[in-house]
C-alpha positions as CSV (number, residue, x, y, z in Angstrom):
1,X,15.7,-19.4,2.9
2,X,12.0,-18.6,4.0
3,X,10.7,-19.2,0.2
4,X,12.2,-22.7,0.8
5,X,10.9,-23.4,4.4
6,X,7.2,-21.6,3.9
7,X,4.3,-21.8,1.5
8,X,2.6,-18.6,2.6
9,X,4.5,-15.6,3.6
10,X,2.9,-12.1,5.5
11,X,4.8,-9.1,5.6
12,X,4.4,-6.4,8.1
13,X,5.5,-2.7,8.6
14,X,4.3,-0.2,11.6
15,X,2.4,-3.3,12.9
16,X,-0.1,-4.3,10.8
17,X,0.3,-7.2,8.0
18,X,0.6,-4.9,4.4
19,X,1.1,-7.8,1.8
20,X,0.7,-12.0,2.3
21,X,0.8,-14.2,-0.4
22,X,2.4,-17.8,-1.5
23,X,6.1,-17.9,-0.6
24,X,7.2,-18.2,-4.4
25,X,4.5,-15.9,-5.6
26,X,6.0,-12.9,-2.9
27,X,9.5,-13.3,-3.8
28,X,9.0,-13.5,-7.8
29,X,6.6,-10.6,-8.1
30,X,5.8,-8.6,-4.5
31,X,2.7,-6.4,-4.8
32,X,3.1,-3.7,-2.3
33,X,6.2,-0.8,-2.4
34,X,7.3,-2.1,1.2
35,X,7.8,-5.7,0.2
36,X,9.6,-4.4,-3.0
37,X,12.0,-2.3,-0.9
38,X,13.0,-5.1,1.2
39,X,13.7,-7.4,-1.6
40,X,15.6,-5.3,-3.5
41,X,18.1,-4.6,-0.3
42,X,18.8,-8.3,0.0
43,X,22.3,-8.9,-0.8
44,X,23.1,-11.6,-3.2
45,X,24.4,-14.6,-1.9
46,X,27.9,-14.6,-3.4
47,X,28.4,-11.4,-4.8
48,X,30.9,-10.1,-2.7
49,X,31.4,-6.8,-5.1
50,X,28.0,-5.5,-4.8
51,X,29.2,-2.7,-2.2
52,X,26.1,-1.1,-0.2
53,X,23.6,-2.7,0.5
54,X,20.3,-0.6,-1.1
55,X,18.2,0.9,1.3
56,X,14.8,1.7,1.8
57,X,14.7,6.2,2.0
58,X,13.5,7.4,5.0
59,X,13.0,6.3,8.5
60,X,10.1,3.7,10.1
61,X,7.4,5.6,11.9
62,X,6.7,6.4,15.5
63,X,4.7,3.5,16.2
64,X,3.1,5.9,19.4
65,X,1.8,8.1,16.7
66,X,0.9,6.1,13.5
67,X,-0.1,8.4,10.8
68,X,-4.1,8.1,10.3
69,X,-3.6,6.7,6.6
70,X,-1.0,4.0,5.6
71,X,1.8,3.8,7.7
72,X,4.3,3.5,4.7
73,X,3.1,6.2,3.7
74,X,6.2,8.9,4.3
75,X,8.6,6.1,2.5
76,X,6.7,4.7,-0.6
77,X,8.0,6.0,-4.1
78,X,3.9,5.4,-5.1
79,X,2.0,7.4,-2.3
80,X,-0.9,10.0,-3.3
81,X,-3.4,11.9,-1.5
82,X,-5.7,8.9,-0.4
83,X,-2.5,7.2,1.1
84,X,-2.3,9.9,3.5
85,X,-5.8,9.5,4.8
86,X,-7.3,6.1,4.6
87,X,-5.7,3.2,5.4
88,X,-5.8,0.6,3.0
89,X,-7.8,-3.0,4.0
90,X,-5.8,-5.9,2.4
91,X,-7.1,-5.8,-1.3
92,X,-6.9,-8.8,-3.8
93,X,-3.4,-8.5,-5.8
94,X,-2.9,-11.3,-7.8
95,X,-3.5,-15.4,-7.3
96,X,-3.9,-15.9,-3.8
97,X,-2.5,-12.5,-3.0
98,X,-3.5,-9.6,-0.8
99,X,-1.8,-6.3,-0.3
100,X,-2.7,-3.3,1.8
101,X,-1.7,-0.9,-0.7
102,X,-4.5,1.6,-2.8
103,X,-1.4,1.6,-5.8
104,X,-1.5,-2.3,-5.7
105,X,-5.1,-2.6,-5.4
């Protein structure tokens, strides 16, 4: 529905915006690990046999006590030592594209 009612699109986890790009752009090919894990535990619409809905391992962070480097940090199946202290500025990924993500970028 929003790729159908938007032409830009911002995603945000623990607060801050972490990927924003053209509505189609985002939904055929999402840059950072977050947007990816959300997309993937969409249902689809009338596939009543699909069972469990995939989720996204691990749990959201204390948003009182953000950790000093990206805040998906704990979650993401792409994270390495930078990850953990310096958080990524949104970096160019892809034709009118931005991602705060150092794998993406």
């Amino acid at each position: 529905m929003v790729a159908n009612l938007a032409d830009r699109v911002a995603v945000m986890y623990g607060g801050s915006i972490v990927e924003t790009a053209g509505a189609r752009r985002l939904f055929d090919a999402p840059a950072h690990p977050y947007t990816r894990g959300l997309l993937a535990s969409l249902p689809a619409i009338g596939d009543e046999d699909r069972g469990r809905l995939t989720a996204i391992p691990g749990q959201p962070p204390d948003m009182t006590r953000l950790p000093e480097g990206c805040a998906f940090v704990e979650r993401c199946p792409y994270a390495f030592a930078r990850c953990r202290w310096e958080r990524p500025p949104l970096l160019p990924a892809g034709k009118k594209a931005r991602a705060a993500c150092w794998w993406t970028g």
